[in-house]
C-alpha positions in Angstrom: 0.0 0.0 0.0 3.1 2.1 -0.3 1.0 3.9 -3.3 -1.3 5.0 -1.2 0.2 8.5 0.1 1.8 9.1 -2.9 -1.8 9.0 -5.1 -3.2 10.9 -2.2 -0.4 13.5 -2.4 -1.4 14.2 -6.0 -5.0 13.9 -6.0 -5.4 16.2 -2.7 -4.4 19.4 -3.9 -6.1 18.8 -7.7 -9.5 18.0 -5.6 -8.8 20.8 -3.6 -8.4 22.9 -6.5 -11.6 21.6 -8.3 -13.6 22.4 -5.0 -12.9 25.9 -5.2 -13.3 26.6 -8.9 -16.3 24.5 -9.2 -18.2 27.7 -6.9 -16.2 29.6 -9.5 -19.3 29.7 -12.1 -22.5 29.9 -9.0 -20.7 32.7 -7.2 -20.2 34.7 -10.9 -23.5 34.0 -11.6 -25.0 35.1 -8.2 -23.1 38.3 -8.3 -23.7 39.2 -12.3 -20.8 39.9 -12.9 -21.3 37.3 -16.0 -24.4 36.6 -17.6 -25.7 33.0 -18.7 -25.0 32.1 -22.4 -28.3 32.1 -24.6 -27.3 31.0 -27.6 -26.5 27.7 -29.7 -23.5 27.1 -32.0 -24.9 28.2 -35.8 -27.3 25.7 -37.1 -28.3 23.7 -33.9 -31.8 23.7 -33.0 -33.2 24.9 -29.6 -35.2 21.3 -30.0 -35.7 18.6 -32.5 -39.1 16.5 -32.7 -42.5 17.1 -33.3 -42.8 20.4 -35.8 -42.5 23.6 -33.5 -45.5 25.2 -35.6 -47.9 23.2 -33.6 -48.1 22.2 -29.4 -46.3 18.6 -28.7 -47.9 16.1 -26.6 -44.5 17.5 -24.6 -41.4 18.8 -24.1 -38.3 16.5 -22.9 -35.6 18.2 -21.3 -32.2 15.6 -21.1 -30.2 16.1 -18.3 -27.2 13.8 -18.6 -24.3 13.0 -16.3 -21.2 13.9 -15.3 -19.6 13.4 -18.9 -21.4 16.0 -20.5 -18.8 19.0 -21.0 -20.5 20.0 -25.5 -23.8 20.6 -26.3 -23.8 17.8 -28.2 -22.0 14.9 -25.8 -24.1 11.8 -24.1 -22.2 9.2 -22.7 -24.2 6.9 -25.1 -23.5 8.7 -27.9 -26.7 10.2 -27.8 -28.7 7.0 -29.2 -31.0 7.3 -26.2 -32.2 10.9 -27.2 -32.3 9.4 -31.1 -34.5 6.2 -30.0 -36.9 8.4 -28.1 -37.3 11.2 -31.4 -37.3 8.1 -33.2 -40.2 6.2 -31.1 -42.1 9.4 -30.3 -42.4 12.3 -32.9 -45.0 14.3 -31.0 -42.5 14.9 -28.3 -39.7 18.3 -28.4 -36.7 17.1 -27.4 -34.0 19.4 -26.0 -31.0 17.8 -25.2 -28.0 20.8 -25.1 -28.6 21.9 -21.9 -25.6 22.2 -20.0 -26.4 20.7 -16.2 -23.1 21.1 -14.9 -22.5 24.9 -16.0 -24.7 27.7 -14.0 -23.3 30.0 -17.2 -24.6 27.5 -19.1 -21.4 27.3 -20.9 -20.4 23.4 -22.0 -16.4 23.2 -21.4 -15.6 22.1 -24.2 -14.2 25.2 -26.2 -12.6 26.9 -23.5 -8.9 27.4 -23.5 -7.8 26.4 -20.6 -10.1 23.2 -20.7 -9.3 22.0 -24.0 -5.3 21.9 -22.6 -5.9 20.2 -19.9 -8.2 18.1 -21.9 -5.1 17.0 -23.6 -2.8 16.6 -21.0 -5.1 15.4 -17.8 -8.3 14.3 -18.8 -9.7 13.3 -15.5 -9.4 17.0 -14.5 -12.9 17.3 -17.0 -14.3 14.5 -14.8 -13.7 15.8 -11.6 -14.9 19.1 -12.4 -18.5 18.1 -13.3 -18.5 15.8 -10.1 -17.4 18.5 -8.1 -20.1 20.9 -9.9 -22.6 18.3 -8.6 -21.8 18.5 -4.7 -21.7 22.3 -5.3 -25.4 21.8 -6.3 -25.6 19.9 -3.0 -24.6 21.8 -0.7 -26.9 23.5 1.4 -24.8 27.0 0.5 -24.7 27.0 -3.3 -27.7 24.6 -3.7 -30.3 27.8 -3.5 -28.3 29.4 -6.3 -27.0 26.7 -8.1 -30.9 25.4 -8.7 -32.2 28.8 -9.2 -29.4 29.3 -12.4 -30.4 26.1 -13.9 -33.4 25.9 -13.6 -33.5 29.9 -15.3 -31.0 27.9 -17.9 -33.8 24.9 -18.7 -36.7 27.6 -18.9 -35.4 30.0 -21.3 -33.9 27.0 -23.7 -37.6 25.8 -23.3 -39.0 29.3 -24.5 -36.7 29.3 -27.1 -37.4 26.1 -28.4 -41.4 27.1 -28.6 -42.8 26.6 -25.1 -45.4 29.1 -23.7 -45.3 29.3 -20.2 -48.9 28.9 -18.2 -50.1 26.7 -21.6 -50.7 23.2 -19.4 -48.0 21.3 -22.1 -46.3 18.9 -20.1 -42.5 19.4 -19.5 -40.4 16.1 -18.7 -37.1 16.1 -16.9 -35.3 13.0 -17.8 -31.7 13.0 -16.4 -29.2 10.3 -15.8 -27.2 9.7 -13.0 -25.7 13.2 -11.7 -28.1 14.8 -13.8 -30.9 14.5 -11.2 -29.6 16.5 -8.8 -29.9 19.2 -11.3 -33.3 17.9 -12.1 -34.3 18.0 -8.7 -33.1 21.6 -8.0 -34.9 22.9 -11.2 -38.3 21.9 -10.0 -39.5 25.9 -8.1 -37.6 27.4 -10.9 -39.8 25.9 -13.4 -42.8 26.0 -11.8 -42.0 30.1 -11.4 -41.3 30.4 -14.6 -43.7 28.4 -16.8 -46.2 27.8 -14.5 -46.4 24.0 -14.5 -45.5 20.8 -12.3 -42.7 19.3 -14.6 -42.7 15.8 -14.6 -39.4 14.2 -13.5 -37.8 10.8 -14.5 -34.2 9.8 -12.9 -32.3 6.8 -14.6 -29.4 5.4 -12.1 -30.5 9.1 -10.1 -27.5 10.2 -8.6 -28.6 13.2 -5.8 -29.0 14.1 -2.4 -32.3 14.2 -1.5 -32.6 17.5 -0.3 -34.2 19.4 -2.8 -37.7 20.0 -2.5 -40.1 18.5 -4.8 -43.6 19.5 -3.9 -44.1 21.6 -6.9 -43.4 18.2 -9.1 -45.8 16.2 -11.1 -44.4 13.1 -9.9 -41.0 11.4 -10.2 -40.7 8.3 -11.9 -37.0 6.4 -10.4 -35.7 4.6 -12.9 -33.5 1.9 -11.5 -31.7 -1.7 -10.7 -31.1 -3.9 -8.3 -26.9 -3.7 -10.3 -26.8 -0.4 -10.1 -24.2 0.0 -7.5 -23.7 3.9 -8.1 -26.8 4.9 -7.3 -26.7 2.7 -4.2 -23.5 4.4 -3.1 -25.9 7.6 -3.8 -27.8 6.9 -0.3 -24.1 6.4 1.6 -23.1 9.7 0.5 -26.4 11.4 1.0 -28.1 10.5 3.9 -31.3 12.2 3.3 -32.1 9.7 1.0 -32.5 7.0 4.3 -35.7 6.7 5.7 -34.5 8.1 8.8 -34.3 11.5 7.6 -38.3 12.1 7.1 -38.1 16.0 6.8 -35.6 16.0 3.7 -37.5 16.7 0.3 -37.3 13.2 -1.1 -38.7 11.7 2.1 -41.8 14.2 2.1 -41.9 13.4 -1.2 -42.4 9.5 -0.7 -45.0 9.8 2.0 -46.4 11.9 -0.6 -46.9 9.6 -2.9 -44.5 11.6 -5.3 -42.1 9.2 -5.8 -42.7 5.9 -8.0 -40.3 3.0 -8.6 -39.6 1.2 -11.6 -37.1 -2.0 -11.8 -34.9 -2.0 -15.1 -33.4 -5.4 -13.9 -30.7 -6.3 -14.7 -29.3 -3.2 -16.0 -26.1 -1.4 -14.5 -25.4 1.6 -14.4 -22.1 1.7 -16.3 -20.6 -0.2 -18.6 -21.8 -2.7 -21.4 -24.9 -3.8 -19.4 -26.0 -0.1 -18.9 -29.4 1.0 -19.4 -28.7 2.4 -22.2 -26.7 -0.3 -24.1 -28.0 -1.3 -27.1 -25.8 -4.6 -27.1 -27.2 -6.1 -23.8 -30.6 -7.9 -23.9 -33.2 -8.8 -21.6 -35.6 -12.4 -21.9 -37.7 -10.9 -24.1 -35.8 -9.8 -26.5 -35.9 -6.4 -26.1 -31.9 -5.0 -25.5 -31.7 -2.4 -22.8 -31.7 0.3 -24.8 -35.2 -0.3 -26.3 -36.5 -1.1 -22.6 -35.2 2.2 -21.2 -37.3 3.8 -24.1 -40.3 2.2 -23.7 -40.5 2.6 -20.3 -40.0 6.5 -20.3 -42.4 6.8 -23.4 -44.7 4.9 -21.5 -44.2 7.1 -18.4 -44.5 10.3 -20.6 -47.7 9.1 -22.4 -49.1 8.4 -19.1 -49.3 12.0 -18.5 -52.2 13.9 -18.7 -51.8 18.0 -20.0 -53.0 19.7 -17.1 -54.8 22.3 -19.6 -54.0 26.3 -20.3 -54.0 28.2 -17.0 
C-alpha cells in the first residue's frame, strides 16, 4: 500500500483545487458579474421533434451526467435521445442543456479546458463531479438550482414553449443529472407555470431538494446499479430516517414511483442504455429504457391552459 500517500499527495491538492473553482461559475452567476450564455452554435436547434408550428404532446428536457462537457455529448452517444425522437415524434426534445454549468457554458471550447483536456483528462471529470456537490450543498444549492433551472426555462421558450399553456414538460436526467433535475423543479414551476414531470435513470442526488411543486418522479432503476446505491451512503437524506428531507416528504407523498430495469447497470456494457445487452424478451436495454419513459410520458395527462 506504499502507493497510497503518494496518489493521495497528488489527488489532494487537484481536488482541492476543483472544490474551489467549481463555486467559480455559481458565485459569478450570483453576483452578475457574467451573464448565462443564450445561444447555440450556428445551425443547432433549440429542440428537435415534433414540428415547432404546432403544441407537442411534450417537451423533454435531457439532463445527462457527469460526462457531459458540448452541447452535443451523451455518454451513449446520444442513441438514447435518437431512440426516443425516433419512437415518439410528437414529443420536443432538448438535449444541449448544460447541467453542470450555472453559465450554461459546456467546457468544451474553453482554452484552458481544452489543454488540460489533452494533457489530464480526468481534471474534466472531476470538475462536473465536483459541480454536482456544489449543487448539494446546502450554501450553493439555492443558487445553483435557481441558475439552472432559469437555464432549462429560457432553452424551453426558445425552443417554442409558452409558459402557463398546461403542455407537459419532462425532466429526464441520468445519473448526476438528477440532482440538477431535482433543483430545477420551483424554478420551473416560477417560470412556466407548471408541475414538470421528473424521470431519474441510475439518479444520482442528495435528497434534499424539494419537490412539492413536481408532477411526480418516476426512479428509474436496478437492483446492479451499485452507483446509485453508493448515492444513499453519501447522502443520507435519501435514508428513511431523515423524514423532513424533500425526497422523504416526497415518498409519504406519494410523489415518488419506482420502476425496476433489472438487470441493468449503471455503467458499462450492461448499462441502461446499451443497445448490445438484452433482456428475456428480446428487447436490448436500450429499447427497454425507451419504452419505459415513453410509457411514463404518455401516461401523462396535460393539465390544460392556465
Amino acid at each position: 500500500m506504499t502507493w497510497f500517500p503518494l496518489v493521495a499527495l497528488v489527488l489532494g491538492p487537484v481536488l482541492l483545487a476543483e472544490a474551489l473553482l467549481a463555486r467559480y461559475e455559481v458565485l459569478l452567476y450570483t453576483t452578475g458579474w457574467r451573464a448565462p450564455a443564450t445561444g447555440l452554435p450556428p445551425g443547432m436547434p433549440y429542440a428537435r421533434g415534433a414540428d415547432p408550428g404546432r403544441p407537442p404532446a411534450a417537451y423533454l428536457v435531457y439532463l445527462d451526467g457527469i460526462g457531459k462537457r458540448r452541447f452535443t455529448d451523451t455518454r451513449d452517444g446520444g442513441q438514447l435521445v435518437k431512440a426516443l425522437i425516433a419512437a415518439a415524434p410528437e414529443l420536443r426534445v432538448l438535449g444541449q442543456v448544460q447541467p453542470y454549468s450555472p453559465l450554461a457554458a459546456p467546457l468544451a471550447g474553453r482554452p484552458v479546458w481544452d489543454r488540460i483536456r489533452r494533457h489530464a483528462g480526468l481534471l474534466l471529470f472531476l470538475h462536473n463531479v465536483m459541480q454536482i456537490f456544489v449543487a448539494a450543498d446546502r450554501r450553493y444549492r439555492p443558487l445553483y438550482n435557481r441558475a439552472v433551472g432559469a437555464q432549462i426555462a429560457g432553452r424551453l421558450r426558445l425552443a417554442g414553449y409558452r409558459p402557463h399553456s398546461g403542455v407537459p414538460v419532462v425532466l429526464l436526467s441520468y445519473s448526476g443529472g438528477a440532482q440538477v433535475a431535482t433543483g430545477a423543479v420551483d424554478e420551473l414551476h416560477a417560470q412556466l407555470g407548471t408541475p414538470p414531470l421528473l424521470i431519474t435513470l441510475g439518479g444520482f442526488h442528495n435528497g434534499a431538494n424539494d419537490l412539492s411543486r413536481a408532477a411526480h418522479l418516476h426512479q428509474l432503476t436496478s437492483a446492479h446499479d451499485r452507483i446509485e446505491r453508493v448515492c444513499a451512503w453519501v447522502f443520507p437524506q435519501r435514508r428513511r430516517v431523515f423524514r423532513r428531507s424533500g425526497w422523504n416528504r416526497a415518498r409519504r407523498a406519494g410523489k415518488i414511483t419506482v420502476h425496476r430495469l433489472d438487470p441493468a447497470t449503471h455503467l458499462g456494457r450492461r448499462s441502461y442504455i446499451s443497445p448490445d445487452a438484452y433482456r428475456p424478451d428480446g428487447r436490448s436495454h436500450l429499447d427497454h429504457t425507451t419504452d419505459t419513459v415513453l410509457a411514463l410520458i404518455r401516461a401523462t395527462r396535460p393539465a390544460g391552459p392556465r
